[in-house]
C-alpha positions as CSV (number, residue, x, y, z in Angstrom):
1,X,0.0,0.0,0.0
2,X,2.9,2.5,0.8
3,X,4.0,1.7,-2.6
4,X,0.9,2.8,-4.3
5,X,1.0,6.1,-1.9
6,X,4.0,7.0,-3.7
7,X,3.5,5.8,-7.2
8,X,-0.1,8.5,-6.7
9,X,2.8,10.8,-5.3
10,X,5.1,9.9,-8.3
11,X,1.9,10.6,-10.7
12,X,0.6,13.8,-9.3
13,X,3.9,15.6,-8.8
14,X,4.5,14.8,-12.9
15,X,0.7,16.5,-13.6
16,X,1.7,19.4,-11.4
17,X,5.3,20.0,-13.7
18,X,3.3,19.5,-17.0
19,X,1.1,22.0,-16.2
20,X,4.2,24.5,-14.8
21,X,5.4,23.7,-18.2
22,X,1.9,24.1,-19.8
23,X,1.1,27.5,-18.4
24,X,5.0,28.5,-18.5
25,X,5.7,28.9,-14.9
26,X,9.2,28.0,-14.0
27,X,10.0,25.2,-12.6
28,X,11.7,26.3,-8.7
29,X,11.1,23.5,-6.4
30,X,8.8,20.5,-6.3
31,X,7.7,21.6,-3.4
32,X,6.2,25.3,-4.4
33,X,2.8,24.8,-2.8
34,X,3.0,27.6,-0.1
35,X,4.3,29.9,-2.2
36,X,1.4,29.1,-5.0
37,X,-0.9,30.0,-2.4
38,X,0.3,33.6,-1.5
39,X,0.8,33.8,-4.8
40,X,-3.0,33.1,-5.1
41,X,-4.0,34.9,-2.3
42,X,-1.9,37.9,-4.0
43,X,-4.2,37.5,-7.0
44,X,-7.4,37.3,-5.2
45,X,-7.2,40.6,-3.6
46,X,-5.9,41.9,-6.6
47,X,-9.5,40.4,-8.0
48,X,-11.5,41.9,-5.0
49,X,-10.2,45.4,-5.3
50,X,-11.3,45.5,-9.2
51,X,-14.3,44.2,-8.4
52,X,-14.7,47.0,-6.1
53,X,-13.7,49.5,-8.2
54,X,-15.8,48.1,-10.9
55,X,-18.5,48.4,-8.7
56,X,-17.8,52.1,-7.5
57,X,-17.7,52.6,-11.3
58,X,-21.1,51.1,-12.0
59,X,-22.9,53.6,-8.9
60,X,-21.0,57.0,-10.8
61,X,-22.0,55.8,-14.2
62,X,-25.8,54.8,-12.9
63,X,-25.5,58.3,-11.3
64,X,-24.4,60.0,-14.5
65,X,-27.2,58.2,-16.3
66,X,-29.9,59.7,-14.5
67,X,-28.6,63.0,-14.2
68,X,-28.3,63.0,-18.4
69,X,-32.1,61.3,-18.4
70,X,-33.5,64.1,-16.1
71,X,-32.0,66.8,-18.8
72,X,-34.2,64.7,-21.3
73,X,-37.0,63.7,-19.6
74,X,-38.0,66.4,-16.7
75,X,-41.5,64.4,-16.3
76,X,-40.2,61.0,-15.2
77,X,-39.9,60.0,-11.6
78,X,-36.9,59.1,-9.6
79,X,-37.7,55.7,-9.1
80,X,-38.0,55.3,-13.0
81,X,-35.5,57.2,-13.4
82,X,-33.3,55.1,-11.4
83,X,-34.5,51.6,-12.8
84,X,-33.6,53.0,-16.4
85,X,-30.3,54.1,-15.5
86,X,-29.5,50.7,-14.0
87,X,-31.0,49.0,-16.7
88,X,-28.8,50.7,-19.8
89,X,-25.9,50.6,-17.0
90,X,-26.3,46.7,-16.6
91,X,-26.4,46.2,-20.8
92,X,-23.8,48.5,-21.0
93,X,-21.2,45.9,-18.8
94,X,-23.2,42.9,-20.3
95,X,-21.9,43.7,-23.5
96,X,-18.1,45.3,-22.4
97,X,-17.5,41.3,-20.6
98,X,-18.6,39.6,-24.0
């Protein structure tokens, strides 16, 4: 059984150096799991701030929105207003992440 451990050893450290090569990340140490994980972790909150600011950037443009569809349509109400903006908003990054 302890040889079949390490032949599954064997097998998985070969899959994890084809991929380095696949993906062109040089090959350090066999043993690069920690620093894969900050690595990951690095890119993650690098993913969470975007989002953020993606987000911030979705309220301003939403914002802009309404203030140019009050210049063109005095009569409508806020709360249509505000669904209309989020509406052309929400197409608008539906068709930037095609």
């Amino acid at each position: 059984q302890m040889q079949n451990i390490i032949v599954h050893m064997q097998a998985v450290l070969q899959a994890i150096k084809e991929l380095r090569k696949m993906m062109d990340i040089p090959e350090t140490e066999v043993d690069t799991l920690p620093a894969d994980q900050r690595q990951l972790e690095k890119l993650r909150e690098k993913i969470s701030q975007y989002r953020s600011e993606l987000e911030k950037m979705r309220e301003e443009l939403i914002v802009e929105q309404i203030k140019k569809m009050r210049q063109e349509n005095t009569n409508l109400s806020e709360e249509v207003l505000s669904a209309e903006a989020i509406k052309k908003v929400d197409e608008l990054y539906a068709s930037l992440s095609k």
